[in-house]
C-alpha positions as CSV (number, residue, x, y, z in Angstrom):
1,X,39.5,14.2,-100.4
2,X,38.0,11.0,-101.1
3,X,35.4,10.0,-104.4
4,X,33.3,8.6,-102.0
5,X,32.6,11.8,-100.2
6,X,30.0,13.0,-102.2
7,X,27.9,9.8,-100.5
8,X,29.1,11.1,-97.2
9,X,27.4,14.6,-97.9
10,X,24.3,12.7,-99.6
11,X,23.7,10.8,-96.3
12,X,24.5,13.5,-93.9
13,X,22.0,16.2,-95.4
14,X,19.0,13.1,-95.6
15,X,19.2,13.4,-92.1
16,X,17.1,10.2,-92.0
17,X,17.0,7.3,-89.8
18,X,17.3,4.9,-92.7
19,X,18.4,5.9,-96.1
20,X,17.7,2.5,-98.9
21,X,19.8,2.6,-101.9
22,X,20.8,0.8,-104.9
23,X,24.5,0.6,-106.2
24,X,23.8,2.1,-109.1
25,X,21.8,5.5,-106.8
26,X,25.4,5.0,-105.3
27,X,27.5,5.6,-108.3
28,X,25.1,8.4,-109.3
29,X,25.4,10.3,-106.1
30,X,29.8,10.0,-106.1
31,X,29.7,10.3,-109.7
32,X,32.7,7.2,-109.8
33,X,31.6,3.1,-110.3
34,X,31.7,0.8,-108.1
35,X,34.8,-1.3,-107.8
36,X,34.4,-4.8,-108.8
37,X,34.4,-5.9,-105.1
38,X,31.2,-4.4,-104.4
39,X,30.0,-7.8,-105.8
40,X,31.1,-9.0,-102.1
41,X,28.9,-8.8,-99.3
42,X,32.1,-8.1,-97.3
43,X,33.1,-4.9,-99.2
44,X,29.5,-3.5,-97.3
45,X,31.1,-4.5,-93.8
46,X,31.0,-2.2,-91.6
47,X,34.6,-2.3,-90.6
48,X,37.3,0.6,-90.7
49,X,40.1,-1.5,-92.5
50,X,37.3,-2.7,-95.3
51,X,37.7,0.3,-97.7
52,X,37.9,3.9,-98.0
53,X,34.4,3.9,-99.1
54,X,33.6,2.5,-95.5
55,X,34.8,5.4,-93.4
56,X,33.0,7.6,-95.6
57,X,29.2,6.4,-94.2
58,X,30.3,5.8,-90.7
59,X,32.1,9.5,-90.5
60,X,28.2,10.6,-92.1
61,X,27.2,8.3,-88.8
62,X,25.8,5.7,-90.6
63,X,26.0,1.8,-91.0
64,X,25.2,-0.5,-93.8
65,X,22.6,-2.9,-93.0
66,X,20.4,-5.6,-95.6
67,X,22.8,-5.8,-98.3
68,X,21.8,-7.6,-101.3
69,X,24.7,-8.1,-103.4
70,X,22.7,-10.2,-106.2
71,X,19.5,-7.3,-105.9
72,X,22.4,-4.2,-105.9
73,X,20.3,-2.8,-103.2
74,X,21.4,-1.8,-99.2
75,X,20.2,0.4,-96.8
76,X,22.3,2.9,-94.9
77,X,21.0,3.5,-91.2
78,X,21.7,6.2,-89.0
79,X,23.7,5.2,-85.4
80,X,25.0,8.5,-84.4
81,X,25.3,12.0,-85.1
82,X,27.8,12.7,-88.0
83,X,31.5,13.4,-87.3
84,X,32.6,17.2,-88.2
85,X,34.3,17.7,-91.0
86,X,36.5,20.6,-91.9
87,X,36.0,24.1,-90.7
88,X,33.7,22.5,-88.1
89,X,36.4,20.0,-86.5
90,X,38.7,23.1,-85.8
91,X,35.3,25.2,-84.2
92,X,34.4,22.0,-81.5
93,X,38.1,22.6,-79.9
94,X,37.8,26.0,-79.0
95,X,34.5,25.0,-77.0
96,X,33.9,25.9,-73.2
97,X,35.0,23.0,-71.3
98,X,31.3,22.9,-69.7
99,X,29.9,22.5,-72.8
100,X,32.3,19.5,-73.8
101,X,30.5,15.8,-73.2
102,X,31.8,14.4,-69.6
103,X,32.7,11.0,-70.5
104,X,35.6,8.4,-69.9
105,X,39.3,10.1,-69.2
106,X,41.3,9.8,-72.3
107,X,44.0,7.9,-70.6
108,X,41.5,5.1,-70.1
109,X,42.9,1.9,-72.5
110,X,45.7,4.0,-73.7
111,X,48.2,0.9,-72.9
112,X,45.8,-1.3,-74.3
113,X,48.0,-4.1,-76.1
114,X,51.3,-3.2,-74.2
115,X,51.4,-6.3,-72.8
116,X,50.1,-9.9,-72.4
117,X,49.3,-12.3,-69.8
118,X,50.9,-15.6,-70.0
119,X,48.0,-18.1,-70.4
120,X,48.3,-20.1,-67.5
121,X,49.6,-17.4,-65.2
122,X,47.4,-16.8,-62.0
123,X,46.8,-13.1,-61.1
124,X,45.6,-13.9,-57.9
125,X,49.0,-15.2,-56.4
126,X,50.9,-13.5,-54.6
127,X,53.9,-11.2,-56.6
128,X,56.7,-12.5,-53.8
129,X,57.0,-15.7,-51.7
130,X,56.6,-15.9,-47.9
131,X,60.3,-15.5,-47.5
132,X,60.9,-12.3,-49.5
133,X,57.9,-11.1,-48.3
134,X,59.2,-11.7,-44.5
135,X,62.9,-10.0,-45.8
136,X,61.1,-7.1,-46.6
137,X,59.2,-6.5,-43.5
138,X,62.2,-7.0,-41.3
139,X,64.0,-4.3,-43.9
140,X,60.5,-1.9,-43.3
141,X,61.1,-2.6,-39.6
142,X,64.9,-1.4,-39.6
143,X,64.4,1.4,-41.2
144,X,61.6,2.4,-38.9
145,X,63.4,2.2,-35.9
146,X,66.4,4.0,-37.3
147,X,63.9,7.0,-38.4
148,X,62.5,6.5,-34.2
149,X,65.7,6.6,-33.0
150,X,66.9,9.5,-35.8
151,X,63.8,11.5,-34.1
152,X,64.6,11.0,-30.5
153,X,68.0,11.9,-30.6
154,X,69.0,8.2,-29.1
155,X,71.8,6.4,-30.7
């Protein structure tokens, strides 16, 4: 459990669109201060690797948006629904599969950033040269008439 979670709660019950606060409404609401970073216009990013305080209002499915380090004032603005939390996470995997969202397979970019690409290499060429490629259609041919013949009962 993090201190900031009381600001997740806060936001989530608003249920509004845009929720404007100042730092010190912040501290008031998770009951902790601000670290001294908050001074920083990138402590308010938006991004996951920021701070702890960070995945709290994006879980509550919001984003920070006009920060004003100097004024102490941002506002928080809805972009999705919130993500469950607790008892409701476990309830949304026993749900009937027709009720679940149809969306992208989860396989889809699962080997994202398994490999690279040479810079420079050309994906259209082909993967084997005129002479493999002519060694393996005599092999493919071979072994076709060997099946024809295997068939027939000619030897």
């Amino acid at each position: 459990m993090s201190k900031y979670d009381r600001l997740g709660s806060y936001l989530r019950q608003s249920g509004m669109s845009q929720v404007p606060m100042t730092f010190a409404e912040i501290e008031r609401v998770t009951g902790t201060k601000l670290p001294k970073s908050q001074e920083y216009q990138a402590w308010w990013s938006n991004s996951t690797s920021n701070n702890v305080m960070t995945q709290v209002w994006l879980d509550a499915g919001y984003r920070t948006e006009q920060v004003d380090t100097v004024a102490r004032k941002l506002v928080f603005k809805r972009i999705a629904a919130p993500r469950p939390t607790g008892m409701e996470e476990g309830q949304r995997m026993f749900e009937p599969a027709e009720a679940k969202k149809v969306g992208r397979h989860p396989l889809i970019g699962a080997m994202k950033g398994t490999f690279t690409i040479e810079p420079g290499w050309d994906l259209t060429k082909p993967a084997l040269d005129p002479e493999e490629l002519a060694e393996w259609e005599a092999n493919l041919d071979r072994k076709a008439d060997m099946i024809a013949q295997g068939l027939s009962g000619k030897k």
